[in-house]
C-alpha positions as CSV (number, residue, x, y, z in Angstrom):
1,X,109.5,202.3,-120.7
2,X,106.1,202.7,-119.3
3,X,103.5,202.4,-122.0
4,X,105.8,199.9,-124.0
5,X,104.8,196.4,-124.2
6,X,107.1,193.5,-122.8
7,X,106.8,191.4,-125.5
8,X,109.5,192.6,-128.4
9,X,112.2,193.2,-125.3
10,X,111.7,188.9,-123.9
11,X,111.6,188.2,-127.4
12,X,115.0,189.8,-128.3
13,X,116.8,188.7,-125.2
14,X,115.4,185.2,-125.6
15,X,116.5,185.7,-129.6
16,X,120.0,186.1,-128.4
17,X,120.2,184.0,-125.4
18,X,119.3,181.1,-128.6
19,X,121.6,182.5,-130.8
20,X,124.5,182.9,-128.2
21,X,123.8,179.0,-127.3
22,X,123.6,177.5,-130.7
23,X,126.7,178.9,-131.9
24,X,128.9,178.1,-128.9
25,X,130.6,181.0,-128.2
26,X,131.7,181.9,-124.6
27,X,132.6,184.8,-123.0
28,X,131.2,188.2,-122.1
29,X,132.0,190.1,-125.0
30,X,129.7,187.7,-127.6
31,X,126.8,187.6,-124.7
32,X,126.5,191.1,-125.5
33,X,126.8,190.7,-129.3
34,X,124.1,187.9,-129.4
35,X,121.7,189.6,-127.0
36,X,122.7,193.1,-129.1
37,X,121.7,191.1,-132.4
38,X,118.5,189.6,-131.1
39,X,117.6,193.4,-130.5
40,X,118.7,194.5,-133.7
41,X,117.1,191.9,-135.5
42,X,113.4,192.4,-133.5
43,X,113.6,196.2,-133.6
44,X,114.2,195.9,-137.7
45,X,111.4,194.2,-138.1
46,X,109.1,195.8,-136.1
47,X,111.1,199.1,-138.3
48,X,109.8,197.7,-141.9
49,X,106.4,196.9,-140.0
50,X,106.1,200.5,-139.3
51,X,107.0,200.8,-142.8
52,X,104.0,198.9,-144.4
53,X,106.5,197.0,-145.8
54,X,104.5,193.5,-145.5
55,X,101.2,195.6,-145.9
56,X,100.8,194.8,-149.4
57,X,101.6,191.1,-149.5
58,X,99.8,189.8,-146.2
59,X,96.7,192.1,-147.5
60,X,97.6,190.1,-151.0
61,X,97.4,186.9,-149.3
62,X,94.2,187.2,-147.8
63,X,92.6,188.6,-151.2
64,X,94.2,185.3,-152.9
65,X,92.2,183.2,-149.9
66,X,89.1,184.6,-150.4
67,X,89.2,184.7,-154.3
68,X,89.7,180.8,-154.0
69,X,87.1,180.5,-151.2
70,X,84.9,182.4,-153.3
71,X,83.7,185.4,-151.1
72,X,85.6,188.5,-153.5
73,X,83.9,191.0,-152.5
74,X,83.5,194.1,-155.7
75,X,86.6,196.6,-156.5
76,X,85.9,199.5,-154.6
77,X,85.2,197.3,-151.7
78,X,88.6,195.4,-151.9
79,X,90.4,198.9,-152.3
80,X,88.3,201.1,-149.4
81,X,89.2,198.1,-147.3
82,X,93.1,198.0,-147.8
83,X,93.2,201.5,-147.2
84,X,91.6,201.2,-143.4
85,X,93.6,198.3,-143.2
86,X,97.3,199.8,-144.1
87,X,95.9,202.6,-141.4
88,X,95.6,199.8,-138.9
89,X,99.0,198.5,-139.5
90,X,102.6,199.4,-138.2
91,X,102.7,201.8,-135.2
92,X,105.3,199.8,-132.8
93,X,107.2,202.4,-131.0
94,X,109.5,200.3,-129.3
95,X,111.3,200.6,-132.9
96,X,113.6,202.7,-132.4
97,X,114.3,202.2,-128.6
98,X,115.3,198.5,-129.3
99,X,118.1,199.9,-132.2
100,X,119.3,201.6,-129.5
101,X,119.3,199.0,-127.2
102,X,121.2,196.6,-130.1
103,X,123.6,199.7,-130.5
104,X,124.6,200.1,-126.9
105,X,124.8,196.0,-126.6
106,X,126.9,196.1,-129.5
107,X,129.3,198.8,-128.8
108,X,129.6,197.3,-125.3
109,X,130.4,193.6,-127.1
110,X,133.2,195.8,-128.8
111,X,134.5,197.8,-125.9
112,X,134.7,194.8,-123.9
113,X,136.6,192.1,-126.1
114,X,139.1,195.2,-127.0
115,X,139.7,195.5,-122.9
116,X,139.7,191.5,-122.3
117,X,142.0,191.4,-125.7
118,X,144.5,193.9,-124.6
């Protein structure tokens, strides 16, 4: 995973390690299916970011903050400058490896409370 950062992979195990406390479950079959869902939820979001799905309302936002501050800047300006900045945005690559990761942590949540079960 070299050339990955750290960050989104601590922030999904932490994510489930929470979400596997706060809803009291026990066992080893919904440890993996928190963990798996902290994954899945971290790599969907980093997913849309590489969308641009939130480009157009966080740039929106800070147009709204500066029109009220009172430093708009002309229309050409405003537009030239959303383009670099939709360029700048997005470009996780981790996506995809941590909806793989919340597969596999899934599927093993499954396989396991079908073996414990039976």
């Amino acid at each position: 995973m070299r050339g990955y950062s750290p960050y989104p992979f601590a922030v999904s195990v932490f994510l489930g390690a929470v979400l596997f406390v706060l809803t009291g479950m026990h066992g080893v079959s919904d440890f993996f299916f928190s963990v798996g869902s902290g994954f899945l939820l971290v790599g969907l979001l980093r997913l849309l970011s590489n969308l641009r799905m939130f480009a157009s309302f966080a740039w929106g936002v800070r147009f709204l903050k500066r029109l009220i501050v009172g430093e708009a800047r002309s229309g050409r300006t405003e537009t030239e400058d959303y383009a670099k900045y939709r360029e700048r945005v997005g470009g996780h690559r981790d996506a995809g490896i941590l909806l793989i990761l919340a597969g596999i942590l899934i599927g093993t949540a499954a396989v396991t409370a079908f073996l414990i079960k039976t």
